[in-house]
C-alpha positions as CSV (number, residue, x, y, z in Angstrom):
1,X,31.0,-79.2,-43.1
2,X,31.5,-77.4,-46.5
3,X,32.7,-73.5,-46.9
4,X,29.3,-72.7,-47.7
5,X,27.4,-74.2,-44.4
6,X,30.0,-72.1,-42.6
7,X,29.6,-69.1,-43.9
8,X,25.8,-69.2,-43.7
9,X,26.4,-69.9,-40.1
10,X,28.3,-67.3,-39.7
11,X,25.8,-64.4,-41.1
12,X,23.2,-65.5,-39.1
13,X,25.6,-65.4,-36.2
14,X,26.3,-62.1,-37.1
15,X,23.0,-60.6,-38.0
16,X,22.1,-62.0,-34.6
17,X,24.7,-60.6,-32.6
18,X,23.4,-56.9,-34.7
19,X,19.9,-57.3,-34.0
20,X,20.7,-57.9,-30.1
21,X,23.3,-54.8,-30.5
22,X,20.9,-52.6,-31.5
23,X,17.7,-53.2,-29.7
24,X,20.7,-53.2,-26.5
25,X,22.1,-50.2,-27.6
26,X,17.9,-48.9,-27.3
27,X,17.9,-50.0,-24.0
28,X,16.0,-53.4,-24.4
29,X,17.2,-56.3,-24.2
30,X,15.9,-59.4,-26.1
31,X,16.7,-61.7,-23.6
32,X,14.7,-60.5,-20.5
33,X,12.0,-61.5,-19.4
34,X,10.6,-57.9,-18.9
35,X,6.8,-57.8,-19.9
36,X,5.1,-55.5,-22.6
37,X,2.4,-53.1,-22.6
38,X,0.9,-50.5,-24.6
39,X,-0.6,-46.5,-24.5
40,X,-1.6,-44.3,-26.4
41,X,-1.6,-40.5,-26.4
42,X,-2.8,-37.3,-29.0
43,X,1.0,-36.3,-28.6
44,X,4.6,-37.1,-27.8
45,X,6.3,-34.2,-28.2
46,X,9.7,-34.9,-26.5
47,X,9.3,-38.1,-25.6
48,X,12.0,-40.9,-27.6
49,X,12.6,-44.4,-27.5
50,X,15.0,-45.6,-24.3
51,X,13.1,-42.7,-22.1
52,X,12.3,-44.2,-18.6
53,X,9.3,-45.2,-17.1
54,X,8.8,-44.0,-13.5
55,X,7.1,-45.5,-10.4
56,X,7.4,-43.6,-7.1
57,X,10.3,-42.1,-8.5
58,X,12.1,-45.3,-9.4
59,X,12.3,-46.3,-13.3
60,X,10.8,-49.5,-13.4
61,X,10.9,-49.5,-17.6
62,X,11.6,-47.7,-20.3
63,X,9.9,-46.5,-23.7
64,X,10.1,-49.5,-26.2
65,X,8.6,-48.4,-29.3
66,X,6.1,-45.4,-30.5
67,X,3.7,-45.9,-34.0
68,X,1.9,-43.4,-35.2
69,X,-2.3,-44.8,-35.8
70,X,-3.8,-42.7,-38.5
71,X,-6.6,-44.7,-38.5
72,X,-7.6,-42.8,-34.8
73,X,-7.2,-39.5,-35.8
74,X,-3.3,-40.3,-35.6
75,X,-2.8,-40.9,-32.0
76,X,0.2,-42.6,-30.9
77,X,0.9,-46.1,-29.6
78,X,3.9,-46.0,-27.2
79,X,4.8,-49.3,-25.7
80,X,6.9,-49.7,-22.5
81,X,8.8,-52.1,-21.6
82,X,8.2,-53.1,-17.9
83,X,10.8,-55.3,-14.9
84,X,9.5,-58.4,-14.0
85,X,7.7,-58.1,-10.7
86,X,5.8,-55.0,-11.4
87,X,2.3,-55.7,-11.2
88,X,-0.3,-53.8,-13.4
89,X,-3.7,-53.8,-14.5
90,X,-7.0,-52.4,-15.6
91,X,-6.9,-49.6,-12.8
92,X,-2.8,-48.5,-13.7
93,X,-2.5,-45.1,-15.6
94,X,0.2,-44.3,-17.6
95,X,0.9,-40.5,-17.1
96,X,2.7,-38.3,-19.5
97,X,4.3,-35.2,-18.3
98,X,7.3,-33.2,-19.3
99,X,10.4,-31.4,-17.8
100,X,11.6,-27.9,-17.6
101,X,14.2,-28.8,-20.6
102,X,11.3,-30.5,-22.3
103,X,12.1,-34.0,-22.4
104,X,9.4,-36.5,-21.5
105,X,8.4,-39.3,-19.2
106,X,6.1,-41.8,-18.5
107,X,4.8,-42.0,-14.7
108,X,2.8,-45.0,-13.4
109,X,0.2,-44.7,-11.3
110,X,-1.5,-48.2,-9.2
111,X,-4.5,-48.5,-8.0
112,X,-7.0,-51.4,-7.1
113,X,-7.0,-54.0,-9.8
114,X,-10.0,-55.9,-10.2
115,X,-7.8,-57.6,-13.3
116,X,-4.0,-58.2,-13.5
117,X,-2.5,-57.7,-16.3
118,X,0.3,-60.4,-18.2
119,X,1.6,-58.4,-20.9
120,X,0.4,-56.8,-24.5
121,X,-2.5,-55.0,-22.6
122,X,-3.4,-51.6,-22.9
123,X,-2.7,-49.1,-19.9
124,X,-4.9,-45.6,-19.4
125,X,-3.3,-42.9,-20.6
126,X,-3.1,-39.3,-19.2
127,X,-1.1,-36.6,-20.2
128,X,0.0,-33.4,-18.0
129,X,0.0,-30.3,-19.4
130,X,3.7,-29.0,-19.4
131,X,4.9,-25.4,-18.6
132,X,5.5,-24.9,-22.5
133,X,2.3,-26.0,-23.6
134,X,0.6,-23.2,-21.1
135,X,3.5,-20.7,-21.9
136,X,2.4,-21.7,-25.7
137,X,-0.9,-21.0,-24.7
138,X,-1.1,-17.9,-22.9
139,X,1.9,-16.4,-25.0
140,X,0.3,-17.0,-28.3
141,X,-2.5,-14.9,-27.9
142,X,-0.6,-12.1,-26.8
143,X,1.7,-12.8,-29.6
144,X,-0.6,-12.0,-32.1
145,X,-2.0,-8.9,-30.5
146,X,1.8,-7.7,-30.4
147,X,1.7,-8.5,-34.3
148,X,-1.1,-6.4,-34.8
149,X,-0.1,-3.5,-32.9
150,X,3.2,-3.5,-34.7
151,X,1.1,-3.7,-37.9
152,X,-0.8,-0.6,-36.6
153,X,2.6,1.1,-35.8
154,X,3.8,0.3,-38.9
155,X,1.0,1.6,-41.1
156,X,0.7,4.8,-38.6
157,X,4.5,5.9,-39.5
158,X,3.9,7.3,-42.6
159,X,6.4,8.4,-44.9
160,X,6.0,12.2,-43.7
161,X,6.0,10.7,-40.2
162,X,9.3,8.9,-40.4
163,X,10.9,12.1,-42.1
164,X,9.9,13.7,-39.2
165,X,10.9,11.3,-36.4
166,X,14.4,11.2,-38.4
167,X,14.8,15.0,-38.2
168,X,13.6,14.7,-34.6
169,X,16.2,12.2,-34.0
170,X,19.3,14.5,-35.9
171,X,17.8,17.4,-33.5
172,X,18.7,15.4,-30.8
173,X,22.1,14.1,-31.8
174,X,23.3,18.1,-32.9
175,X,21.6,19.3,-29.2
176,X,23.7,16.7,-27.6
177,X,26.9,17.7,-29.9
178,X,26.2,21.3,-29.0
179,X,26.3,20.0,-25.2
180,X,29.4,18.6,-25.6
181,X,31.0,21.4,-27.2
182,X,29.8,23.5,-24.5
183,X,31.4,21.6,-21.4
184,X,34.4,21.6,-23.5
185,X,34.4,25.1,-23.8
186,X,33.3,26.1,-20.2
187,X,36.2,23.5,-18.4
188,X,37.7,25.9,-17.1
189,X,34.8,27.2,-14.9
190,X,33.3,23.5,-14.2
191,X,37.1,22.9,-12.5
192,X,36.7,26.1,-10.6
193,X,33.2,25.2,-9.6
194,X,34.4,21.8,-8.4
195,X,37.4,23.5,-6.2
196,X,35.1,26.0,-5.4
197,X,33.0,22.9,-3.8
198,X,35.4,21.4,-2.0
199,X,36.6,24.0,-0.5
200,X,33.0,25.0,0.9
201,X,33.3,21.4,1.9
202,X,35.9,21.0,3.8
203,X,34.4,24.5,5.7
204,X,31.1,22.9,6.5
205,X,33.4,20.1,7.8
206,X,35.2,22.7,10.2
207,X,32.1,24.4,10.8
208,X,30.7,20.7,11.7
209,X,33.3,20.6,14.4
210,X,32.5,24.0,15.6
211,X,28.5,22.5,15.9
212,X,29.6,19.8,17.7
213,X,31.1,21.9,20.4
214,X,28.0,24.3,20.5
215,X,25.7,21.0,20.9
216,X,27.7,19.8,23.6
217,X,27.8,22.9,25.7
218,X,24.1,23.3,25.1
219,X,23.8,19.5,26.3
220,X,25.4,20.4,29.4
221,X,23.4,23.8,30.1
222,X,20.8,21.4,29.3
223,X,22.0,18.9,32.3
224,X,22.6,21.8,34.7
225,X,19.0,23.1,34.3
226,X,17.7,19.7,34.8
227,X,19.7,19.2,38.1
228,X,19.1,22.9,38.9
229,X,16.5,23.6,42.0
230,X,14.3,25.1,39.6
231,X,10.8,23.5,41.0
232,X,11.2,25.4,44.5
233,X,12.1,28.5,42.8
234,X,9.1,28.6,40.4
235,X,7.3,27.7,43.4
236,X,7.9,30.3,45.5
237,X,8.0,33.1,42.5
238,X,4.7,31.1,42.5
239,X,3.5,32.1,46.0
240,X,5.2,35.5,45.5
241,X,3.2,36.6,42.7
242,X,-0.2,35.5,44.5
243,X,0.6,36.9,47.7
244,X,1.1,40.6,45.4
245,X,-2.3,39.3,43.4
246,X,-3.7,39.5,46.7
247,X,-2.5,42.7,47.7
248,X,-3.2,44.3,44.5
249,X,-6.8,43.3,45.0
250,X,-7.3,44.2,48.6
251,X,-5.8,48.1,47.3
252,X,-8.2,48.2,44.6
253,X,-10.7,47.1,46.7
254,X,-9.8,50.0,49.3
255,X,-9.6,52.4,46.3
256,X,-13.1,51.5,45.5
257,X,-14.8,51.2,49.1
258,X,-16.4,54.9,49.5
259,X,-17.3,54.0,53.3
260,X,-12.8,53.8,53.5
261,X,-10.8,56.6,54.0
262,X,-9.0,56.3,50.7
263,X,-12.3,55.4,48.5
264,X,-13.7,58.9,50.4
265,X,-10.3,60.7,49.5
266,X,-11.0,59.7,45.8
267,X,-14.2,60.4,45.3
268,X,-15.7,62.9,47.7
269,X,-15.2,66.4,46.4
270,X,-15.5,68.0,49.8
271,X,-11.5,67.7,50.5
272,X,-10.9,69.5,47.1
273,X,-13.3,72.3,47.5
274,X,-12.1,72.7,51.7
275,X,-7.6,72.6,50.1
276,X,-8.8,75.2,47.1
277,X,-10.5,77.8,49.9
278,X,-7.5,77.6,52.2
279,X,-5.5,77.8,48.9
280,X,-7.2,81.0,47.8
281,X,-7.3,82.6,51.6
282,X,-3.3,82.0,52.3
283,X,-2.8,83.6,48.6
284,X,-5.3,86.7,49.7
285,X,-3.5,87.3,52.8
286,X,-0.1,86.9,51.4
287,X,-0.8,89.7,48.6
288,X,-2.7,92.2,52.0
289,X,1.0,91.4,53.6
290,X,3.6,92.1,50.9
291,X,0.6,95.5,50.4
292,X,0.9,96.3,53.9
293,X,3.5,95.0,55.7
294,X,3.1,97.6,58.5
295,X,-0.5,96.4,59.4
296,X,1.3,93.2,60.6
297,X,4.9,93.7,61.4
298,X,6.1,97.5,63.4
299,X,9.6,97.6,65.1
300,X,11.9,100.4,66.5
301,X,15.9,100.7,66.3
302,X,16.1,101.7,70.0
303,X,14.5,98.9,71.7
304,X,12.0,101.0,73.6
305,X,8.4,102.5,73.6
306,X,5.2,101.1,74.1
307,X,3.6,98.3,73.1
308,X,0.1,98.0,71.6
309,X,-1.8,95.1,70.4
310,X,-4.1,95.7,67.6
311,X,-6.6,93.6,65.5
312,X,-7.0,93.3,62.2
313,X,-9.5,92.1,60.6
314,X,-9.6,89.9,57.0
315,X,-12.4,89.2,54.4
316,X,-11.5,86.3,52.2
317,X,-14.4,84.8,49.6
318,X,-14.2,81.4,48.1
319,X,-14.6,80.2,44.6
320,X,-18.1,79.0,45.9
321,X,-19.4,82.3,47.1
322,X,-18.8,82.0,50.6
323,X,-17.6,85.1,52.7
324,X,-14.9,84.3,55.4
325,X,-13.9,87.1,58.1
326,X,-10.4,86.3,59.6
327,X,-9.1,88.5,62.6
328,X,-5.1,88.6,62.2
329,X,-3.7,90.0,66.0
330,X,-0.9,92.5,65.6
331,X,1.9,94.1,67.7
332,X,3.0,97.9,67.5
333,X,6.3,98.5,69.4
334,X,6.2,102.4,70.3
């Protein structure tokens, strides 16, 4: 065999040996028996060639190859290599859904074949909207509204405006100098405030104790009055007071009654008029004595004589016009 057979040989060994390298390094290998089949979808954003194929959460495959058709509106055909033993056919979906970090796979989905497929066939496609494509879709739109209302910020800050927010800002950053300078300069009286507050702390923390005390010895006076025979005593002050509720009623009662003798003393006039006569006649005769004290009252030194009874008669009028005649009977010791 000359030099030049061999080295033939030995190219094609070698760009056999790269070919087999490469599509193994992609994740297929030329000398399975694994079967083909094709899908196509609008887009494959994320998905790459070597990305598995999934059936009940086992890969059973793997991406193959993608082309681009511009001829439908430039769909993609993505064909997937499938093991041998997994059965497909007209009613198999390939699904295409997406991750959280965005990378892509292809989910199969059996159903009831009424035709089994051998390989090169076309599978129904579906593909599941991702969490990015509806953040993409809800956060676009609000997107461009943010735009605008920047744009309306913008063109509302005017140059006069901005002057002013700047000057607004400077007014703030010399207020909160001046601040500063002033808690510098008043220290002295912020430390004494701050001893001054601790030392009414730790008083409300005596006078704490003290409260403590008092709310225990009022808990006790509280427990003494509870077991205290305070129901008997309220019970008879009870009965007390209705027993003088009932005397007080029976007096006034008597007080009123004119038929009693206390209503009659109250209320008839005849005992007033009857005191005020005797009144008047004690004061007349009382005056006609200290007058005449020898019409009533005669004695001698020596004891002897003769006696003589005399009689001595009284007018006295009272306030009502009546005319009473006393007789007062009198001694005279001769």
């Amino acid at each position: 065999m000359s030099k030049e057979i061999k080295v033939a040989l030995l190219g094609i060994v070698a760009v056999g040996l790269l070919i087999f390298g490469f599509n193994f390094l992609k994740g297929s290998n030329i000398l399975s028996s694994d079967r083909t089949y094709f899908a196509k979808y609008d887009n494959v954003d994320g998905l790459a060639i070597g990305n598995p194929v999934i059936l009940n959460g086992v890969k059973v495959g793997q991406v193959k190859q993608m082309e681009l058709l511009p001829d439908e509106a430039n769909r993609v055909k993505v064909a997937v290599e499938l093991q041998k033993g997994i059965v497909v056919g007209d009613s198999t979906v390939a699904s295409l859904s997406g991750s959280l970090l965005g990378s892509k796979t292809i989910t199969l989905f059996l159903g009831r074949n009424s035709k089994v497929f051998d390989g090169g066939e076309e599978l129904k496609s579906y593909t599941v909207a991702s969490l990015t494509d509806a953040f993409q879709a809800k956060a676009l739109p609000v997107l461009g509204t943010v735009d605008s209302t920047l744009t309306k910020v913008n063109a509302f800050l005017s140059k006069d405006a901005r002057l002013s927010l700047q000057a607004t800002l400077l007014n703030s950053q010399a207020a909160t100098e001046g601040l500063k300078n002033l808690l510098l300069l008043n220290q002295r009286n912020i430390n004494q405030i701050t001893t001054n507050m601790a030392t009414l702390t730790a008083d409300l923390n005596k006078t704490s104790k003290k409260f403590d005390r008092i709310a225990s010895n009022f808990a006790q006076l509280s427990d003494s009055l509870k077991d205290a025979p305070v129901g008997p005593a309220m019970r008879k002050l009870n009965n007390t007071m209705t027993e003088a509720q009932s005397a007080i009623t029976t007096l006034n009662r008597s007080l009123t009654d004119q038929q009693g003798s206390l209503g009659k003393l109250l209320s008839d006039s005849t005992l007033y008029r009857n005191l005020n006569a005797t009144a008047a006649s004690s004061n007349a005769l009382i005056t006609d004595l200290q007058a005449n004290p020898k019409k009533y009252v005669h004695f001698s030194v020596f004891g002897g004589g003769k006696k003589s009874k005399k009689e001595v008669e009284t007018t006295v009028t009272k306030p009502n016009g009546t005319v009473i005649e006393t007789e007062v009977e009198t001694k005279t010791v001769k």
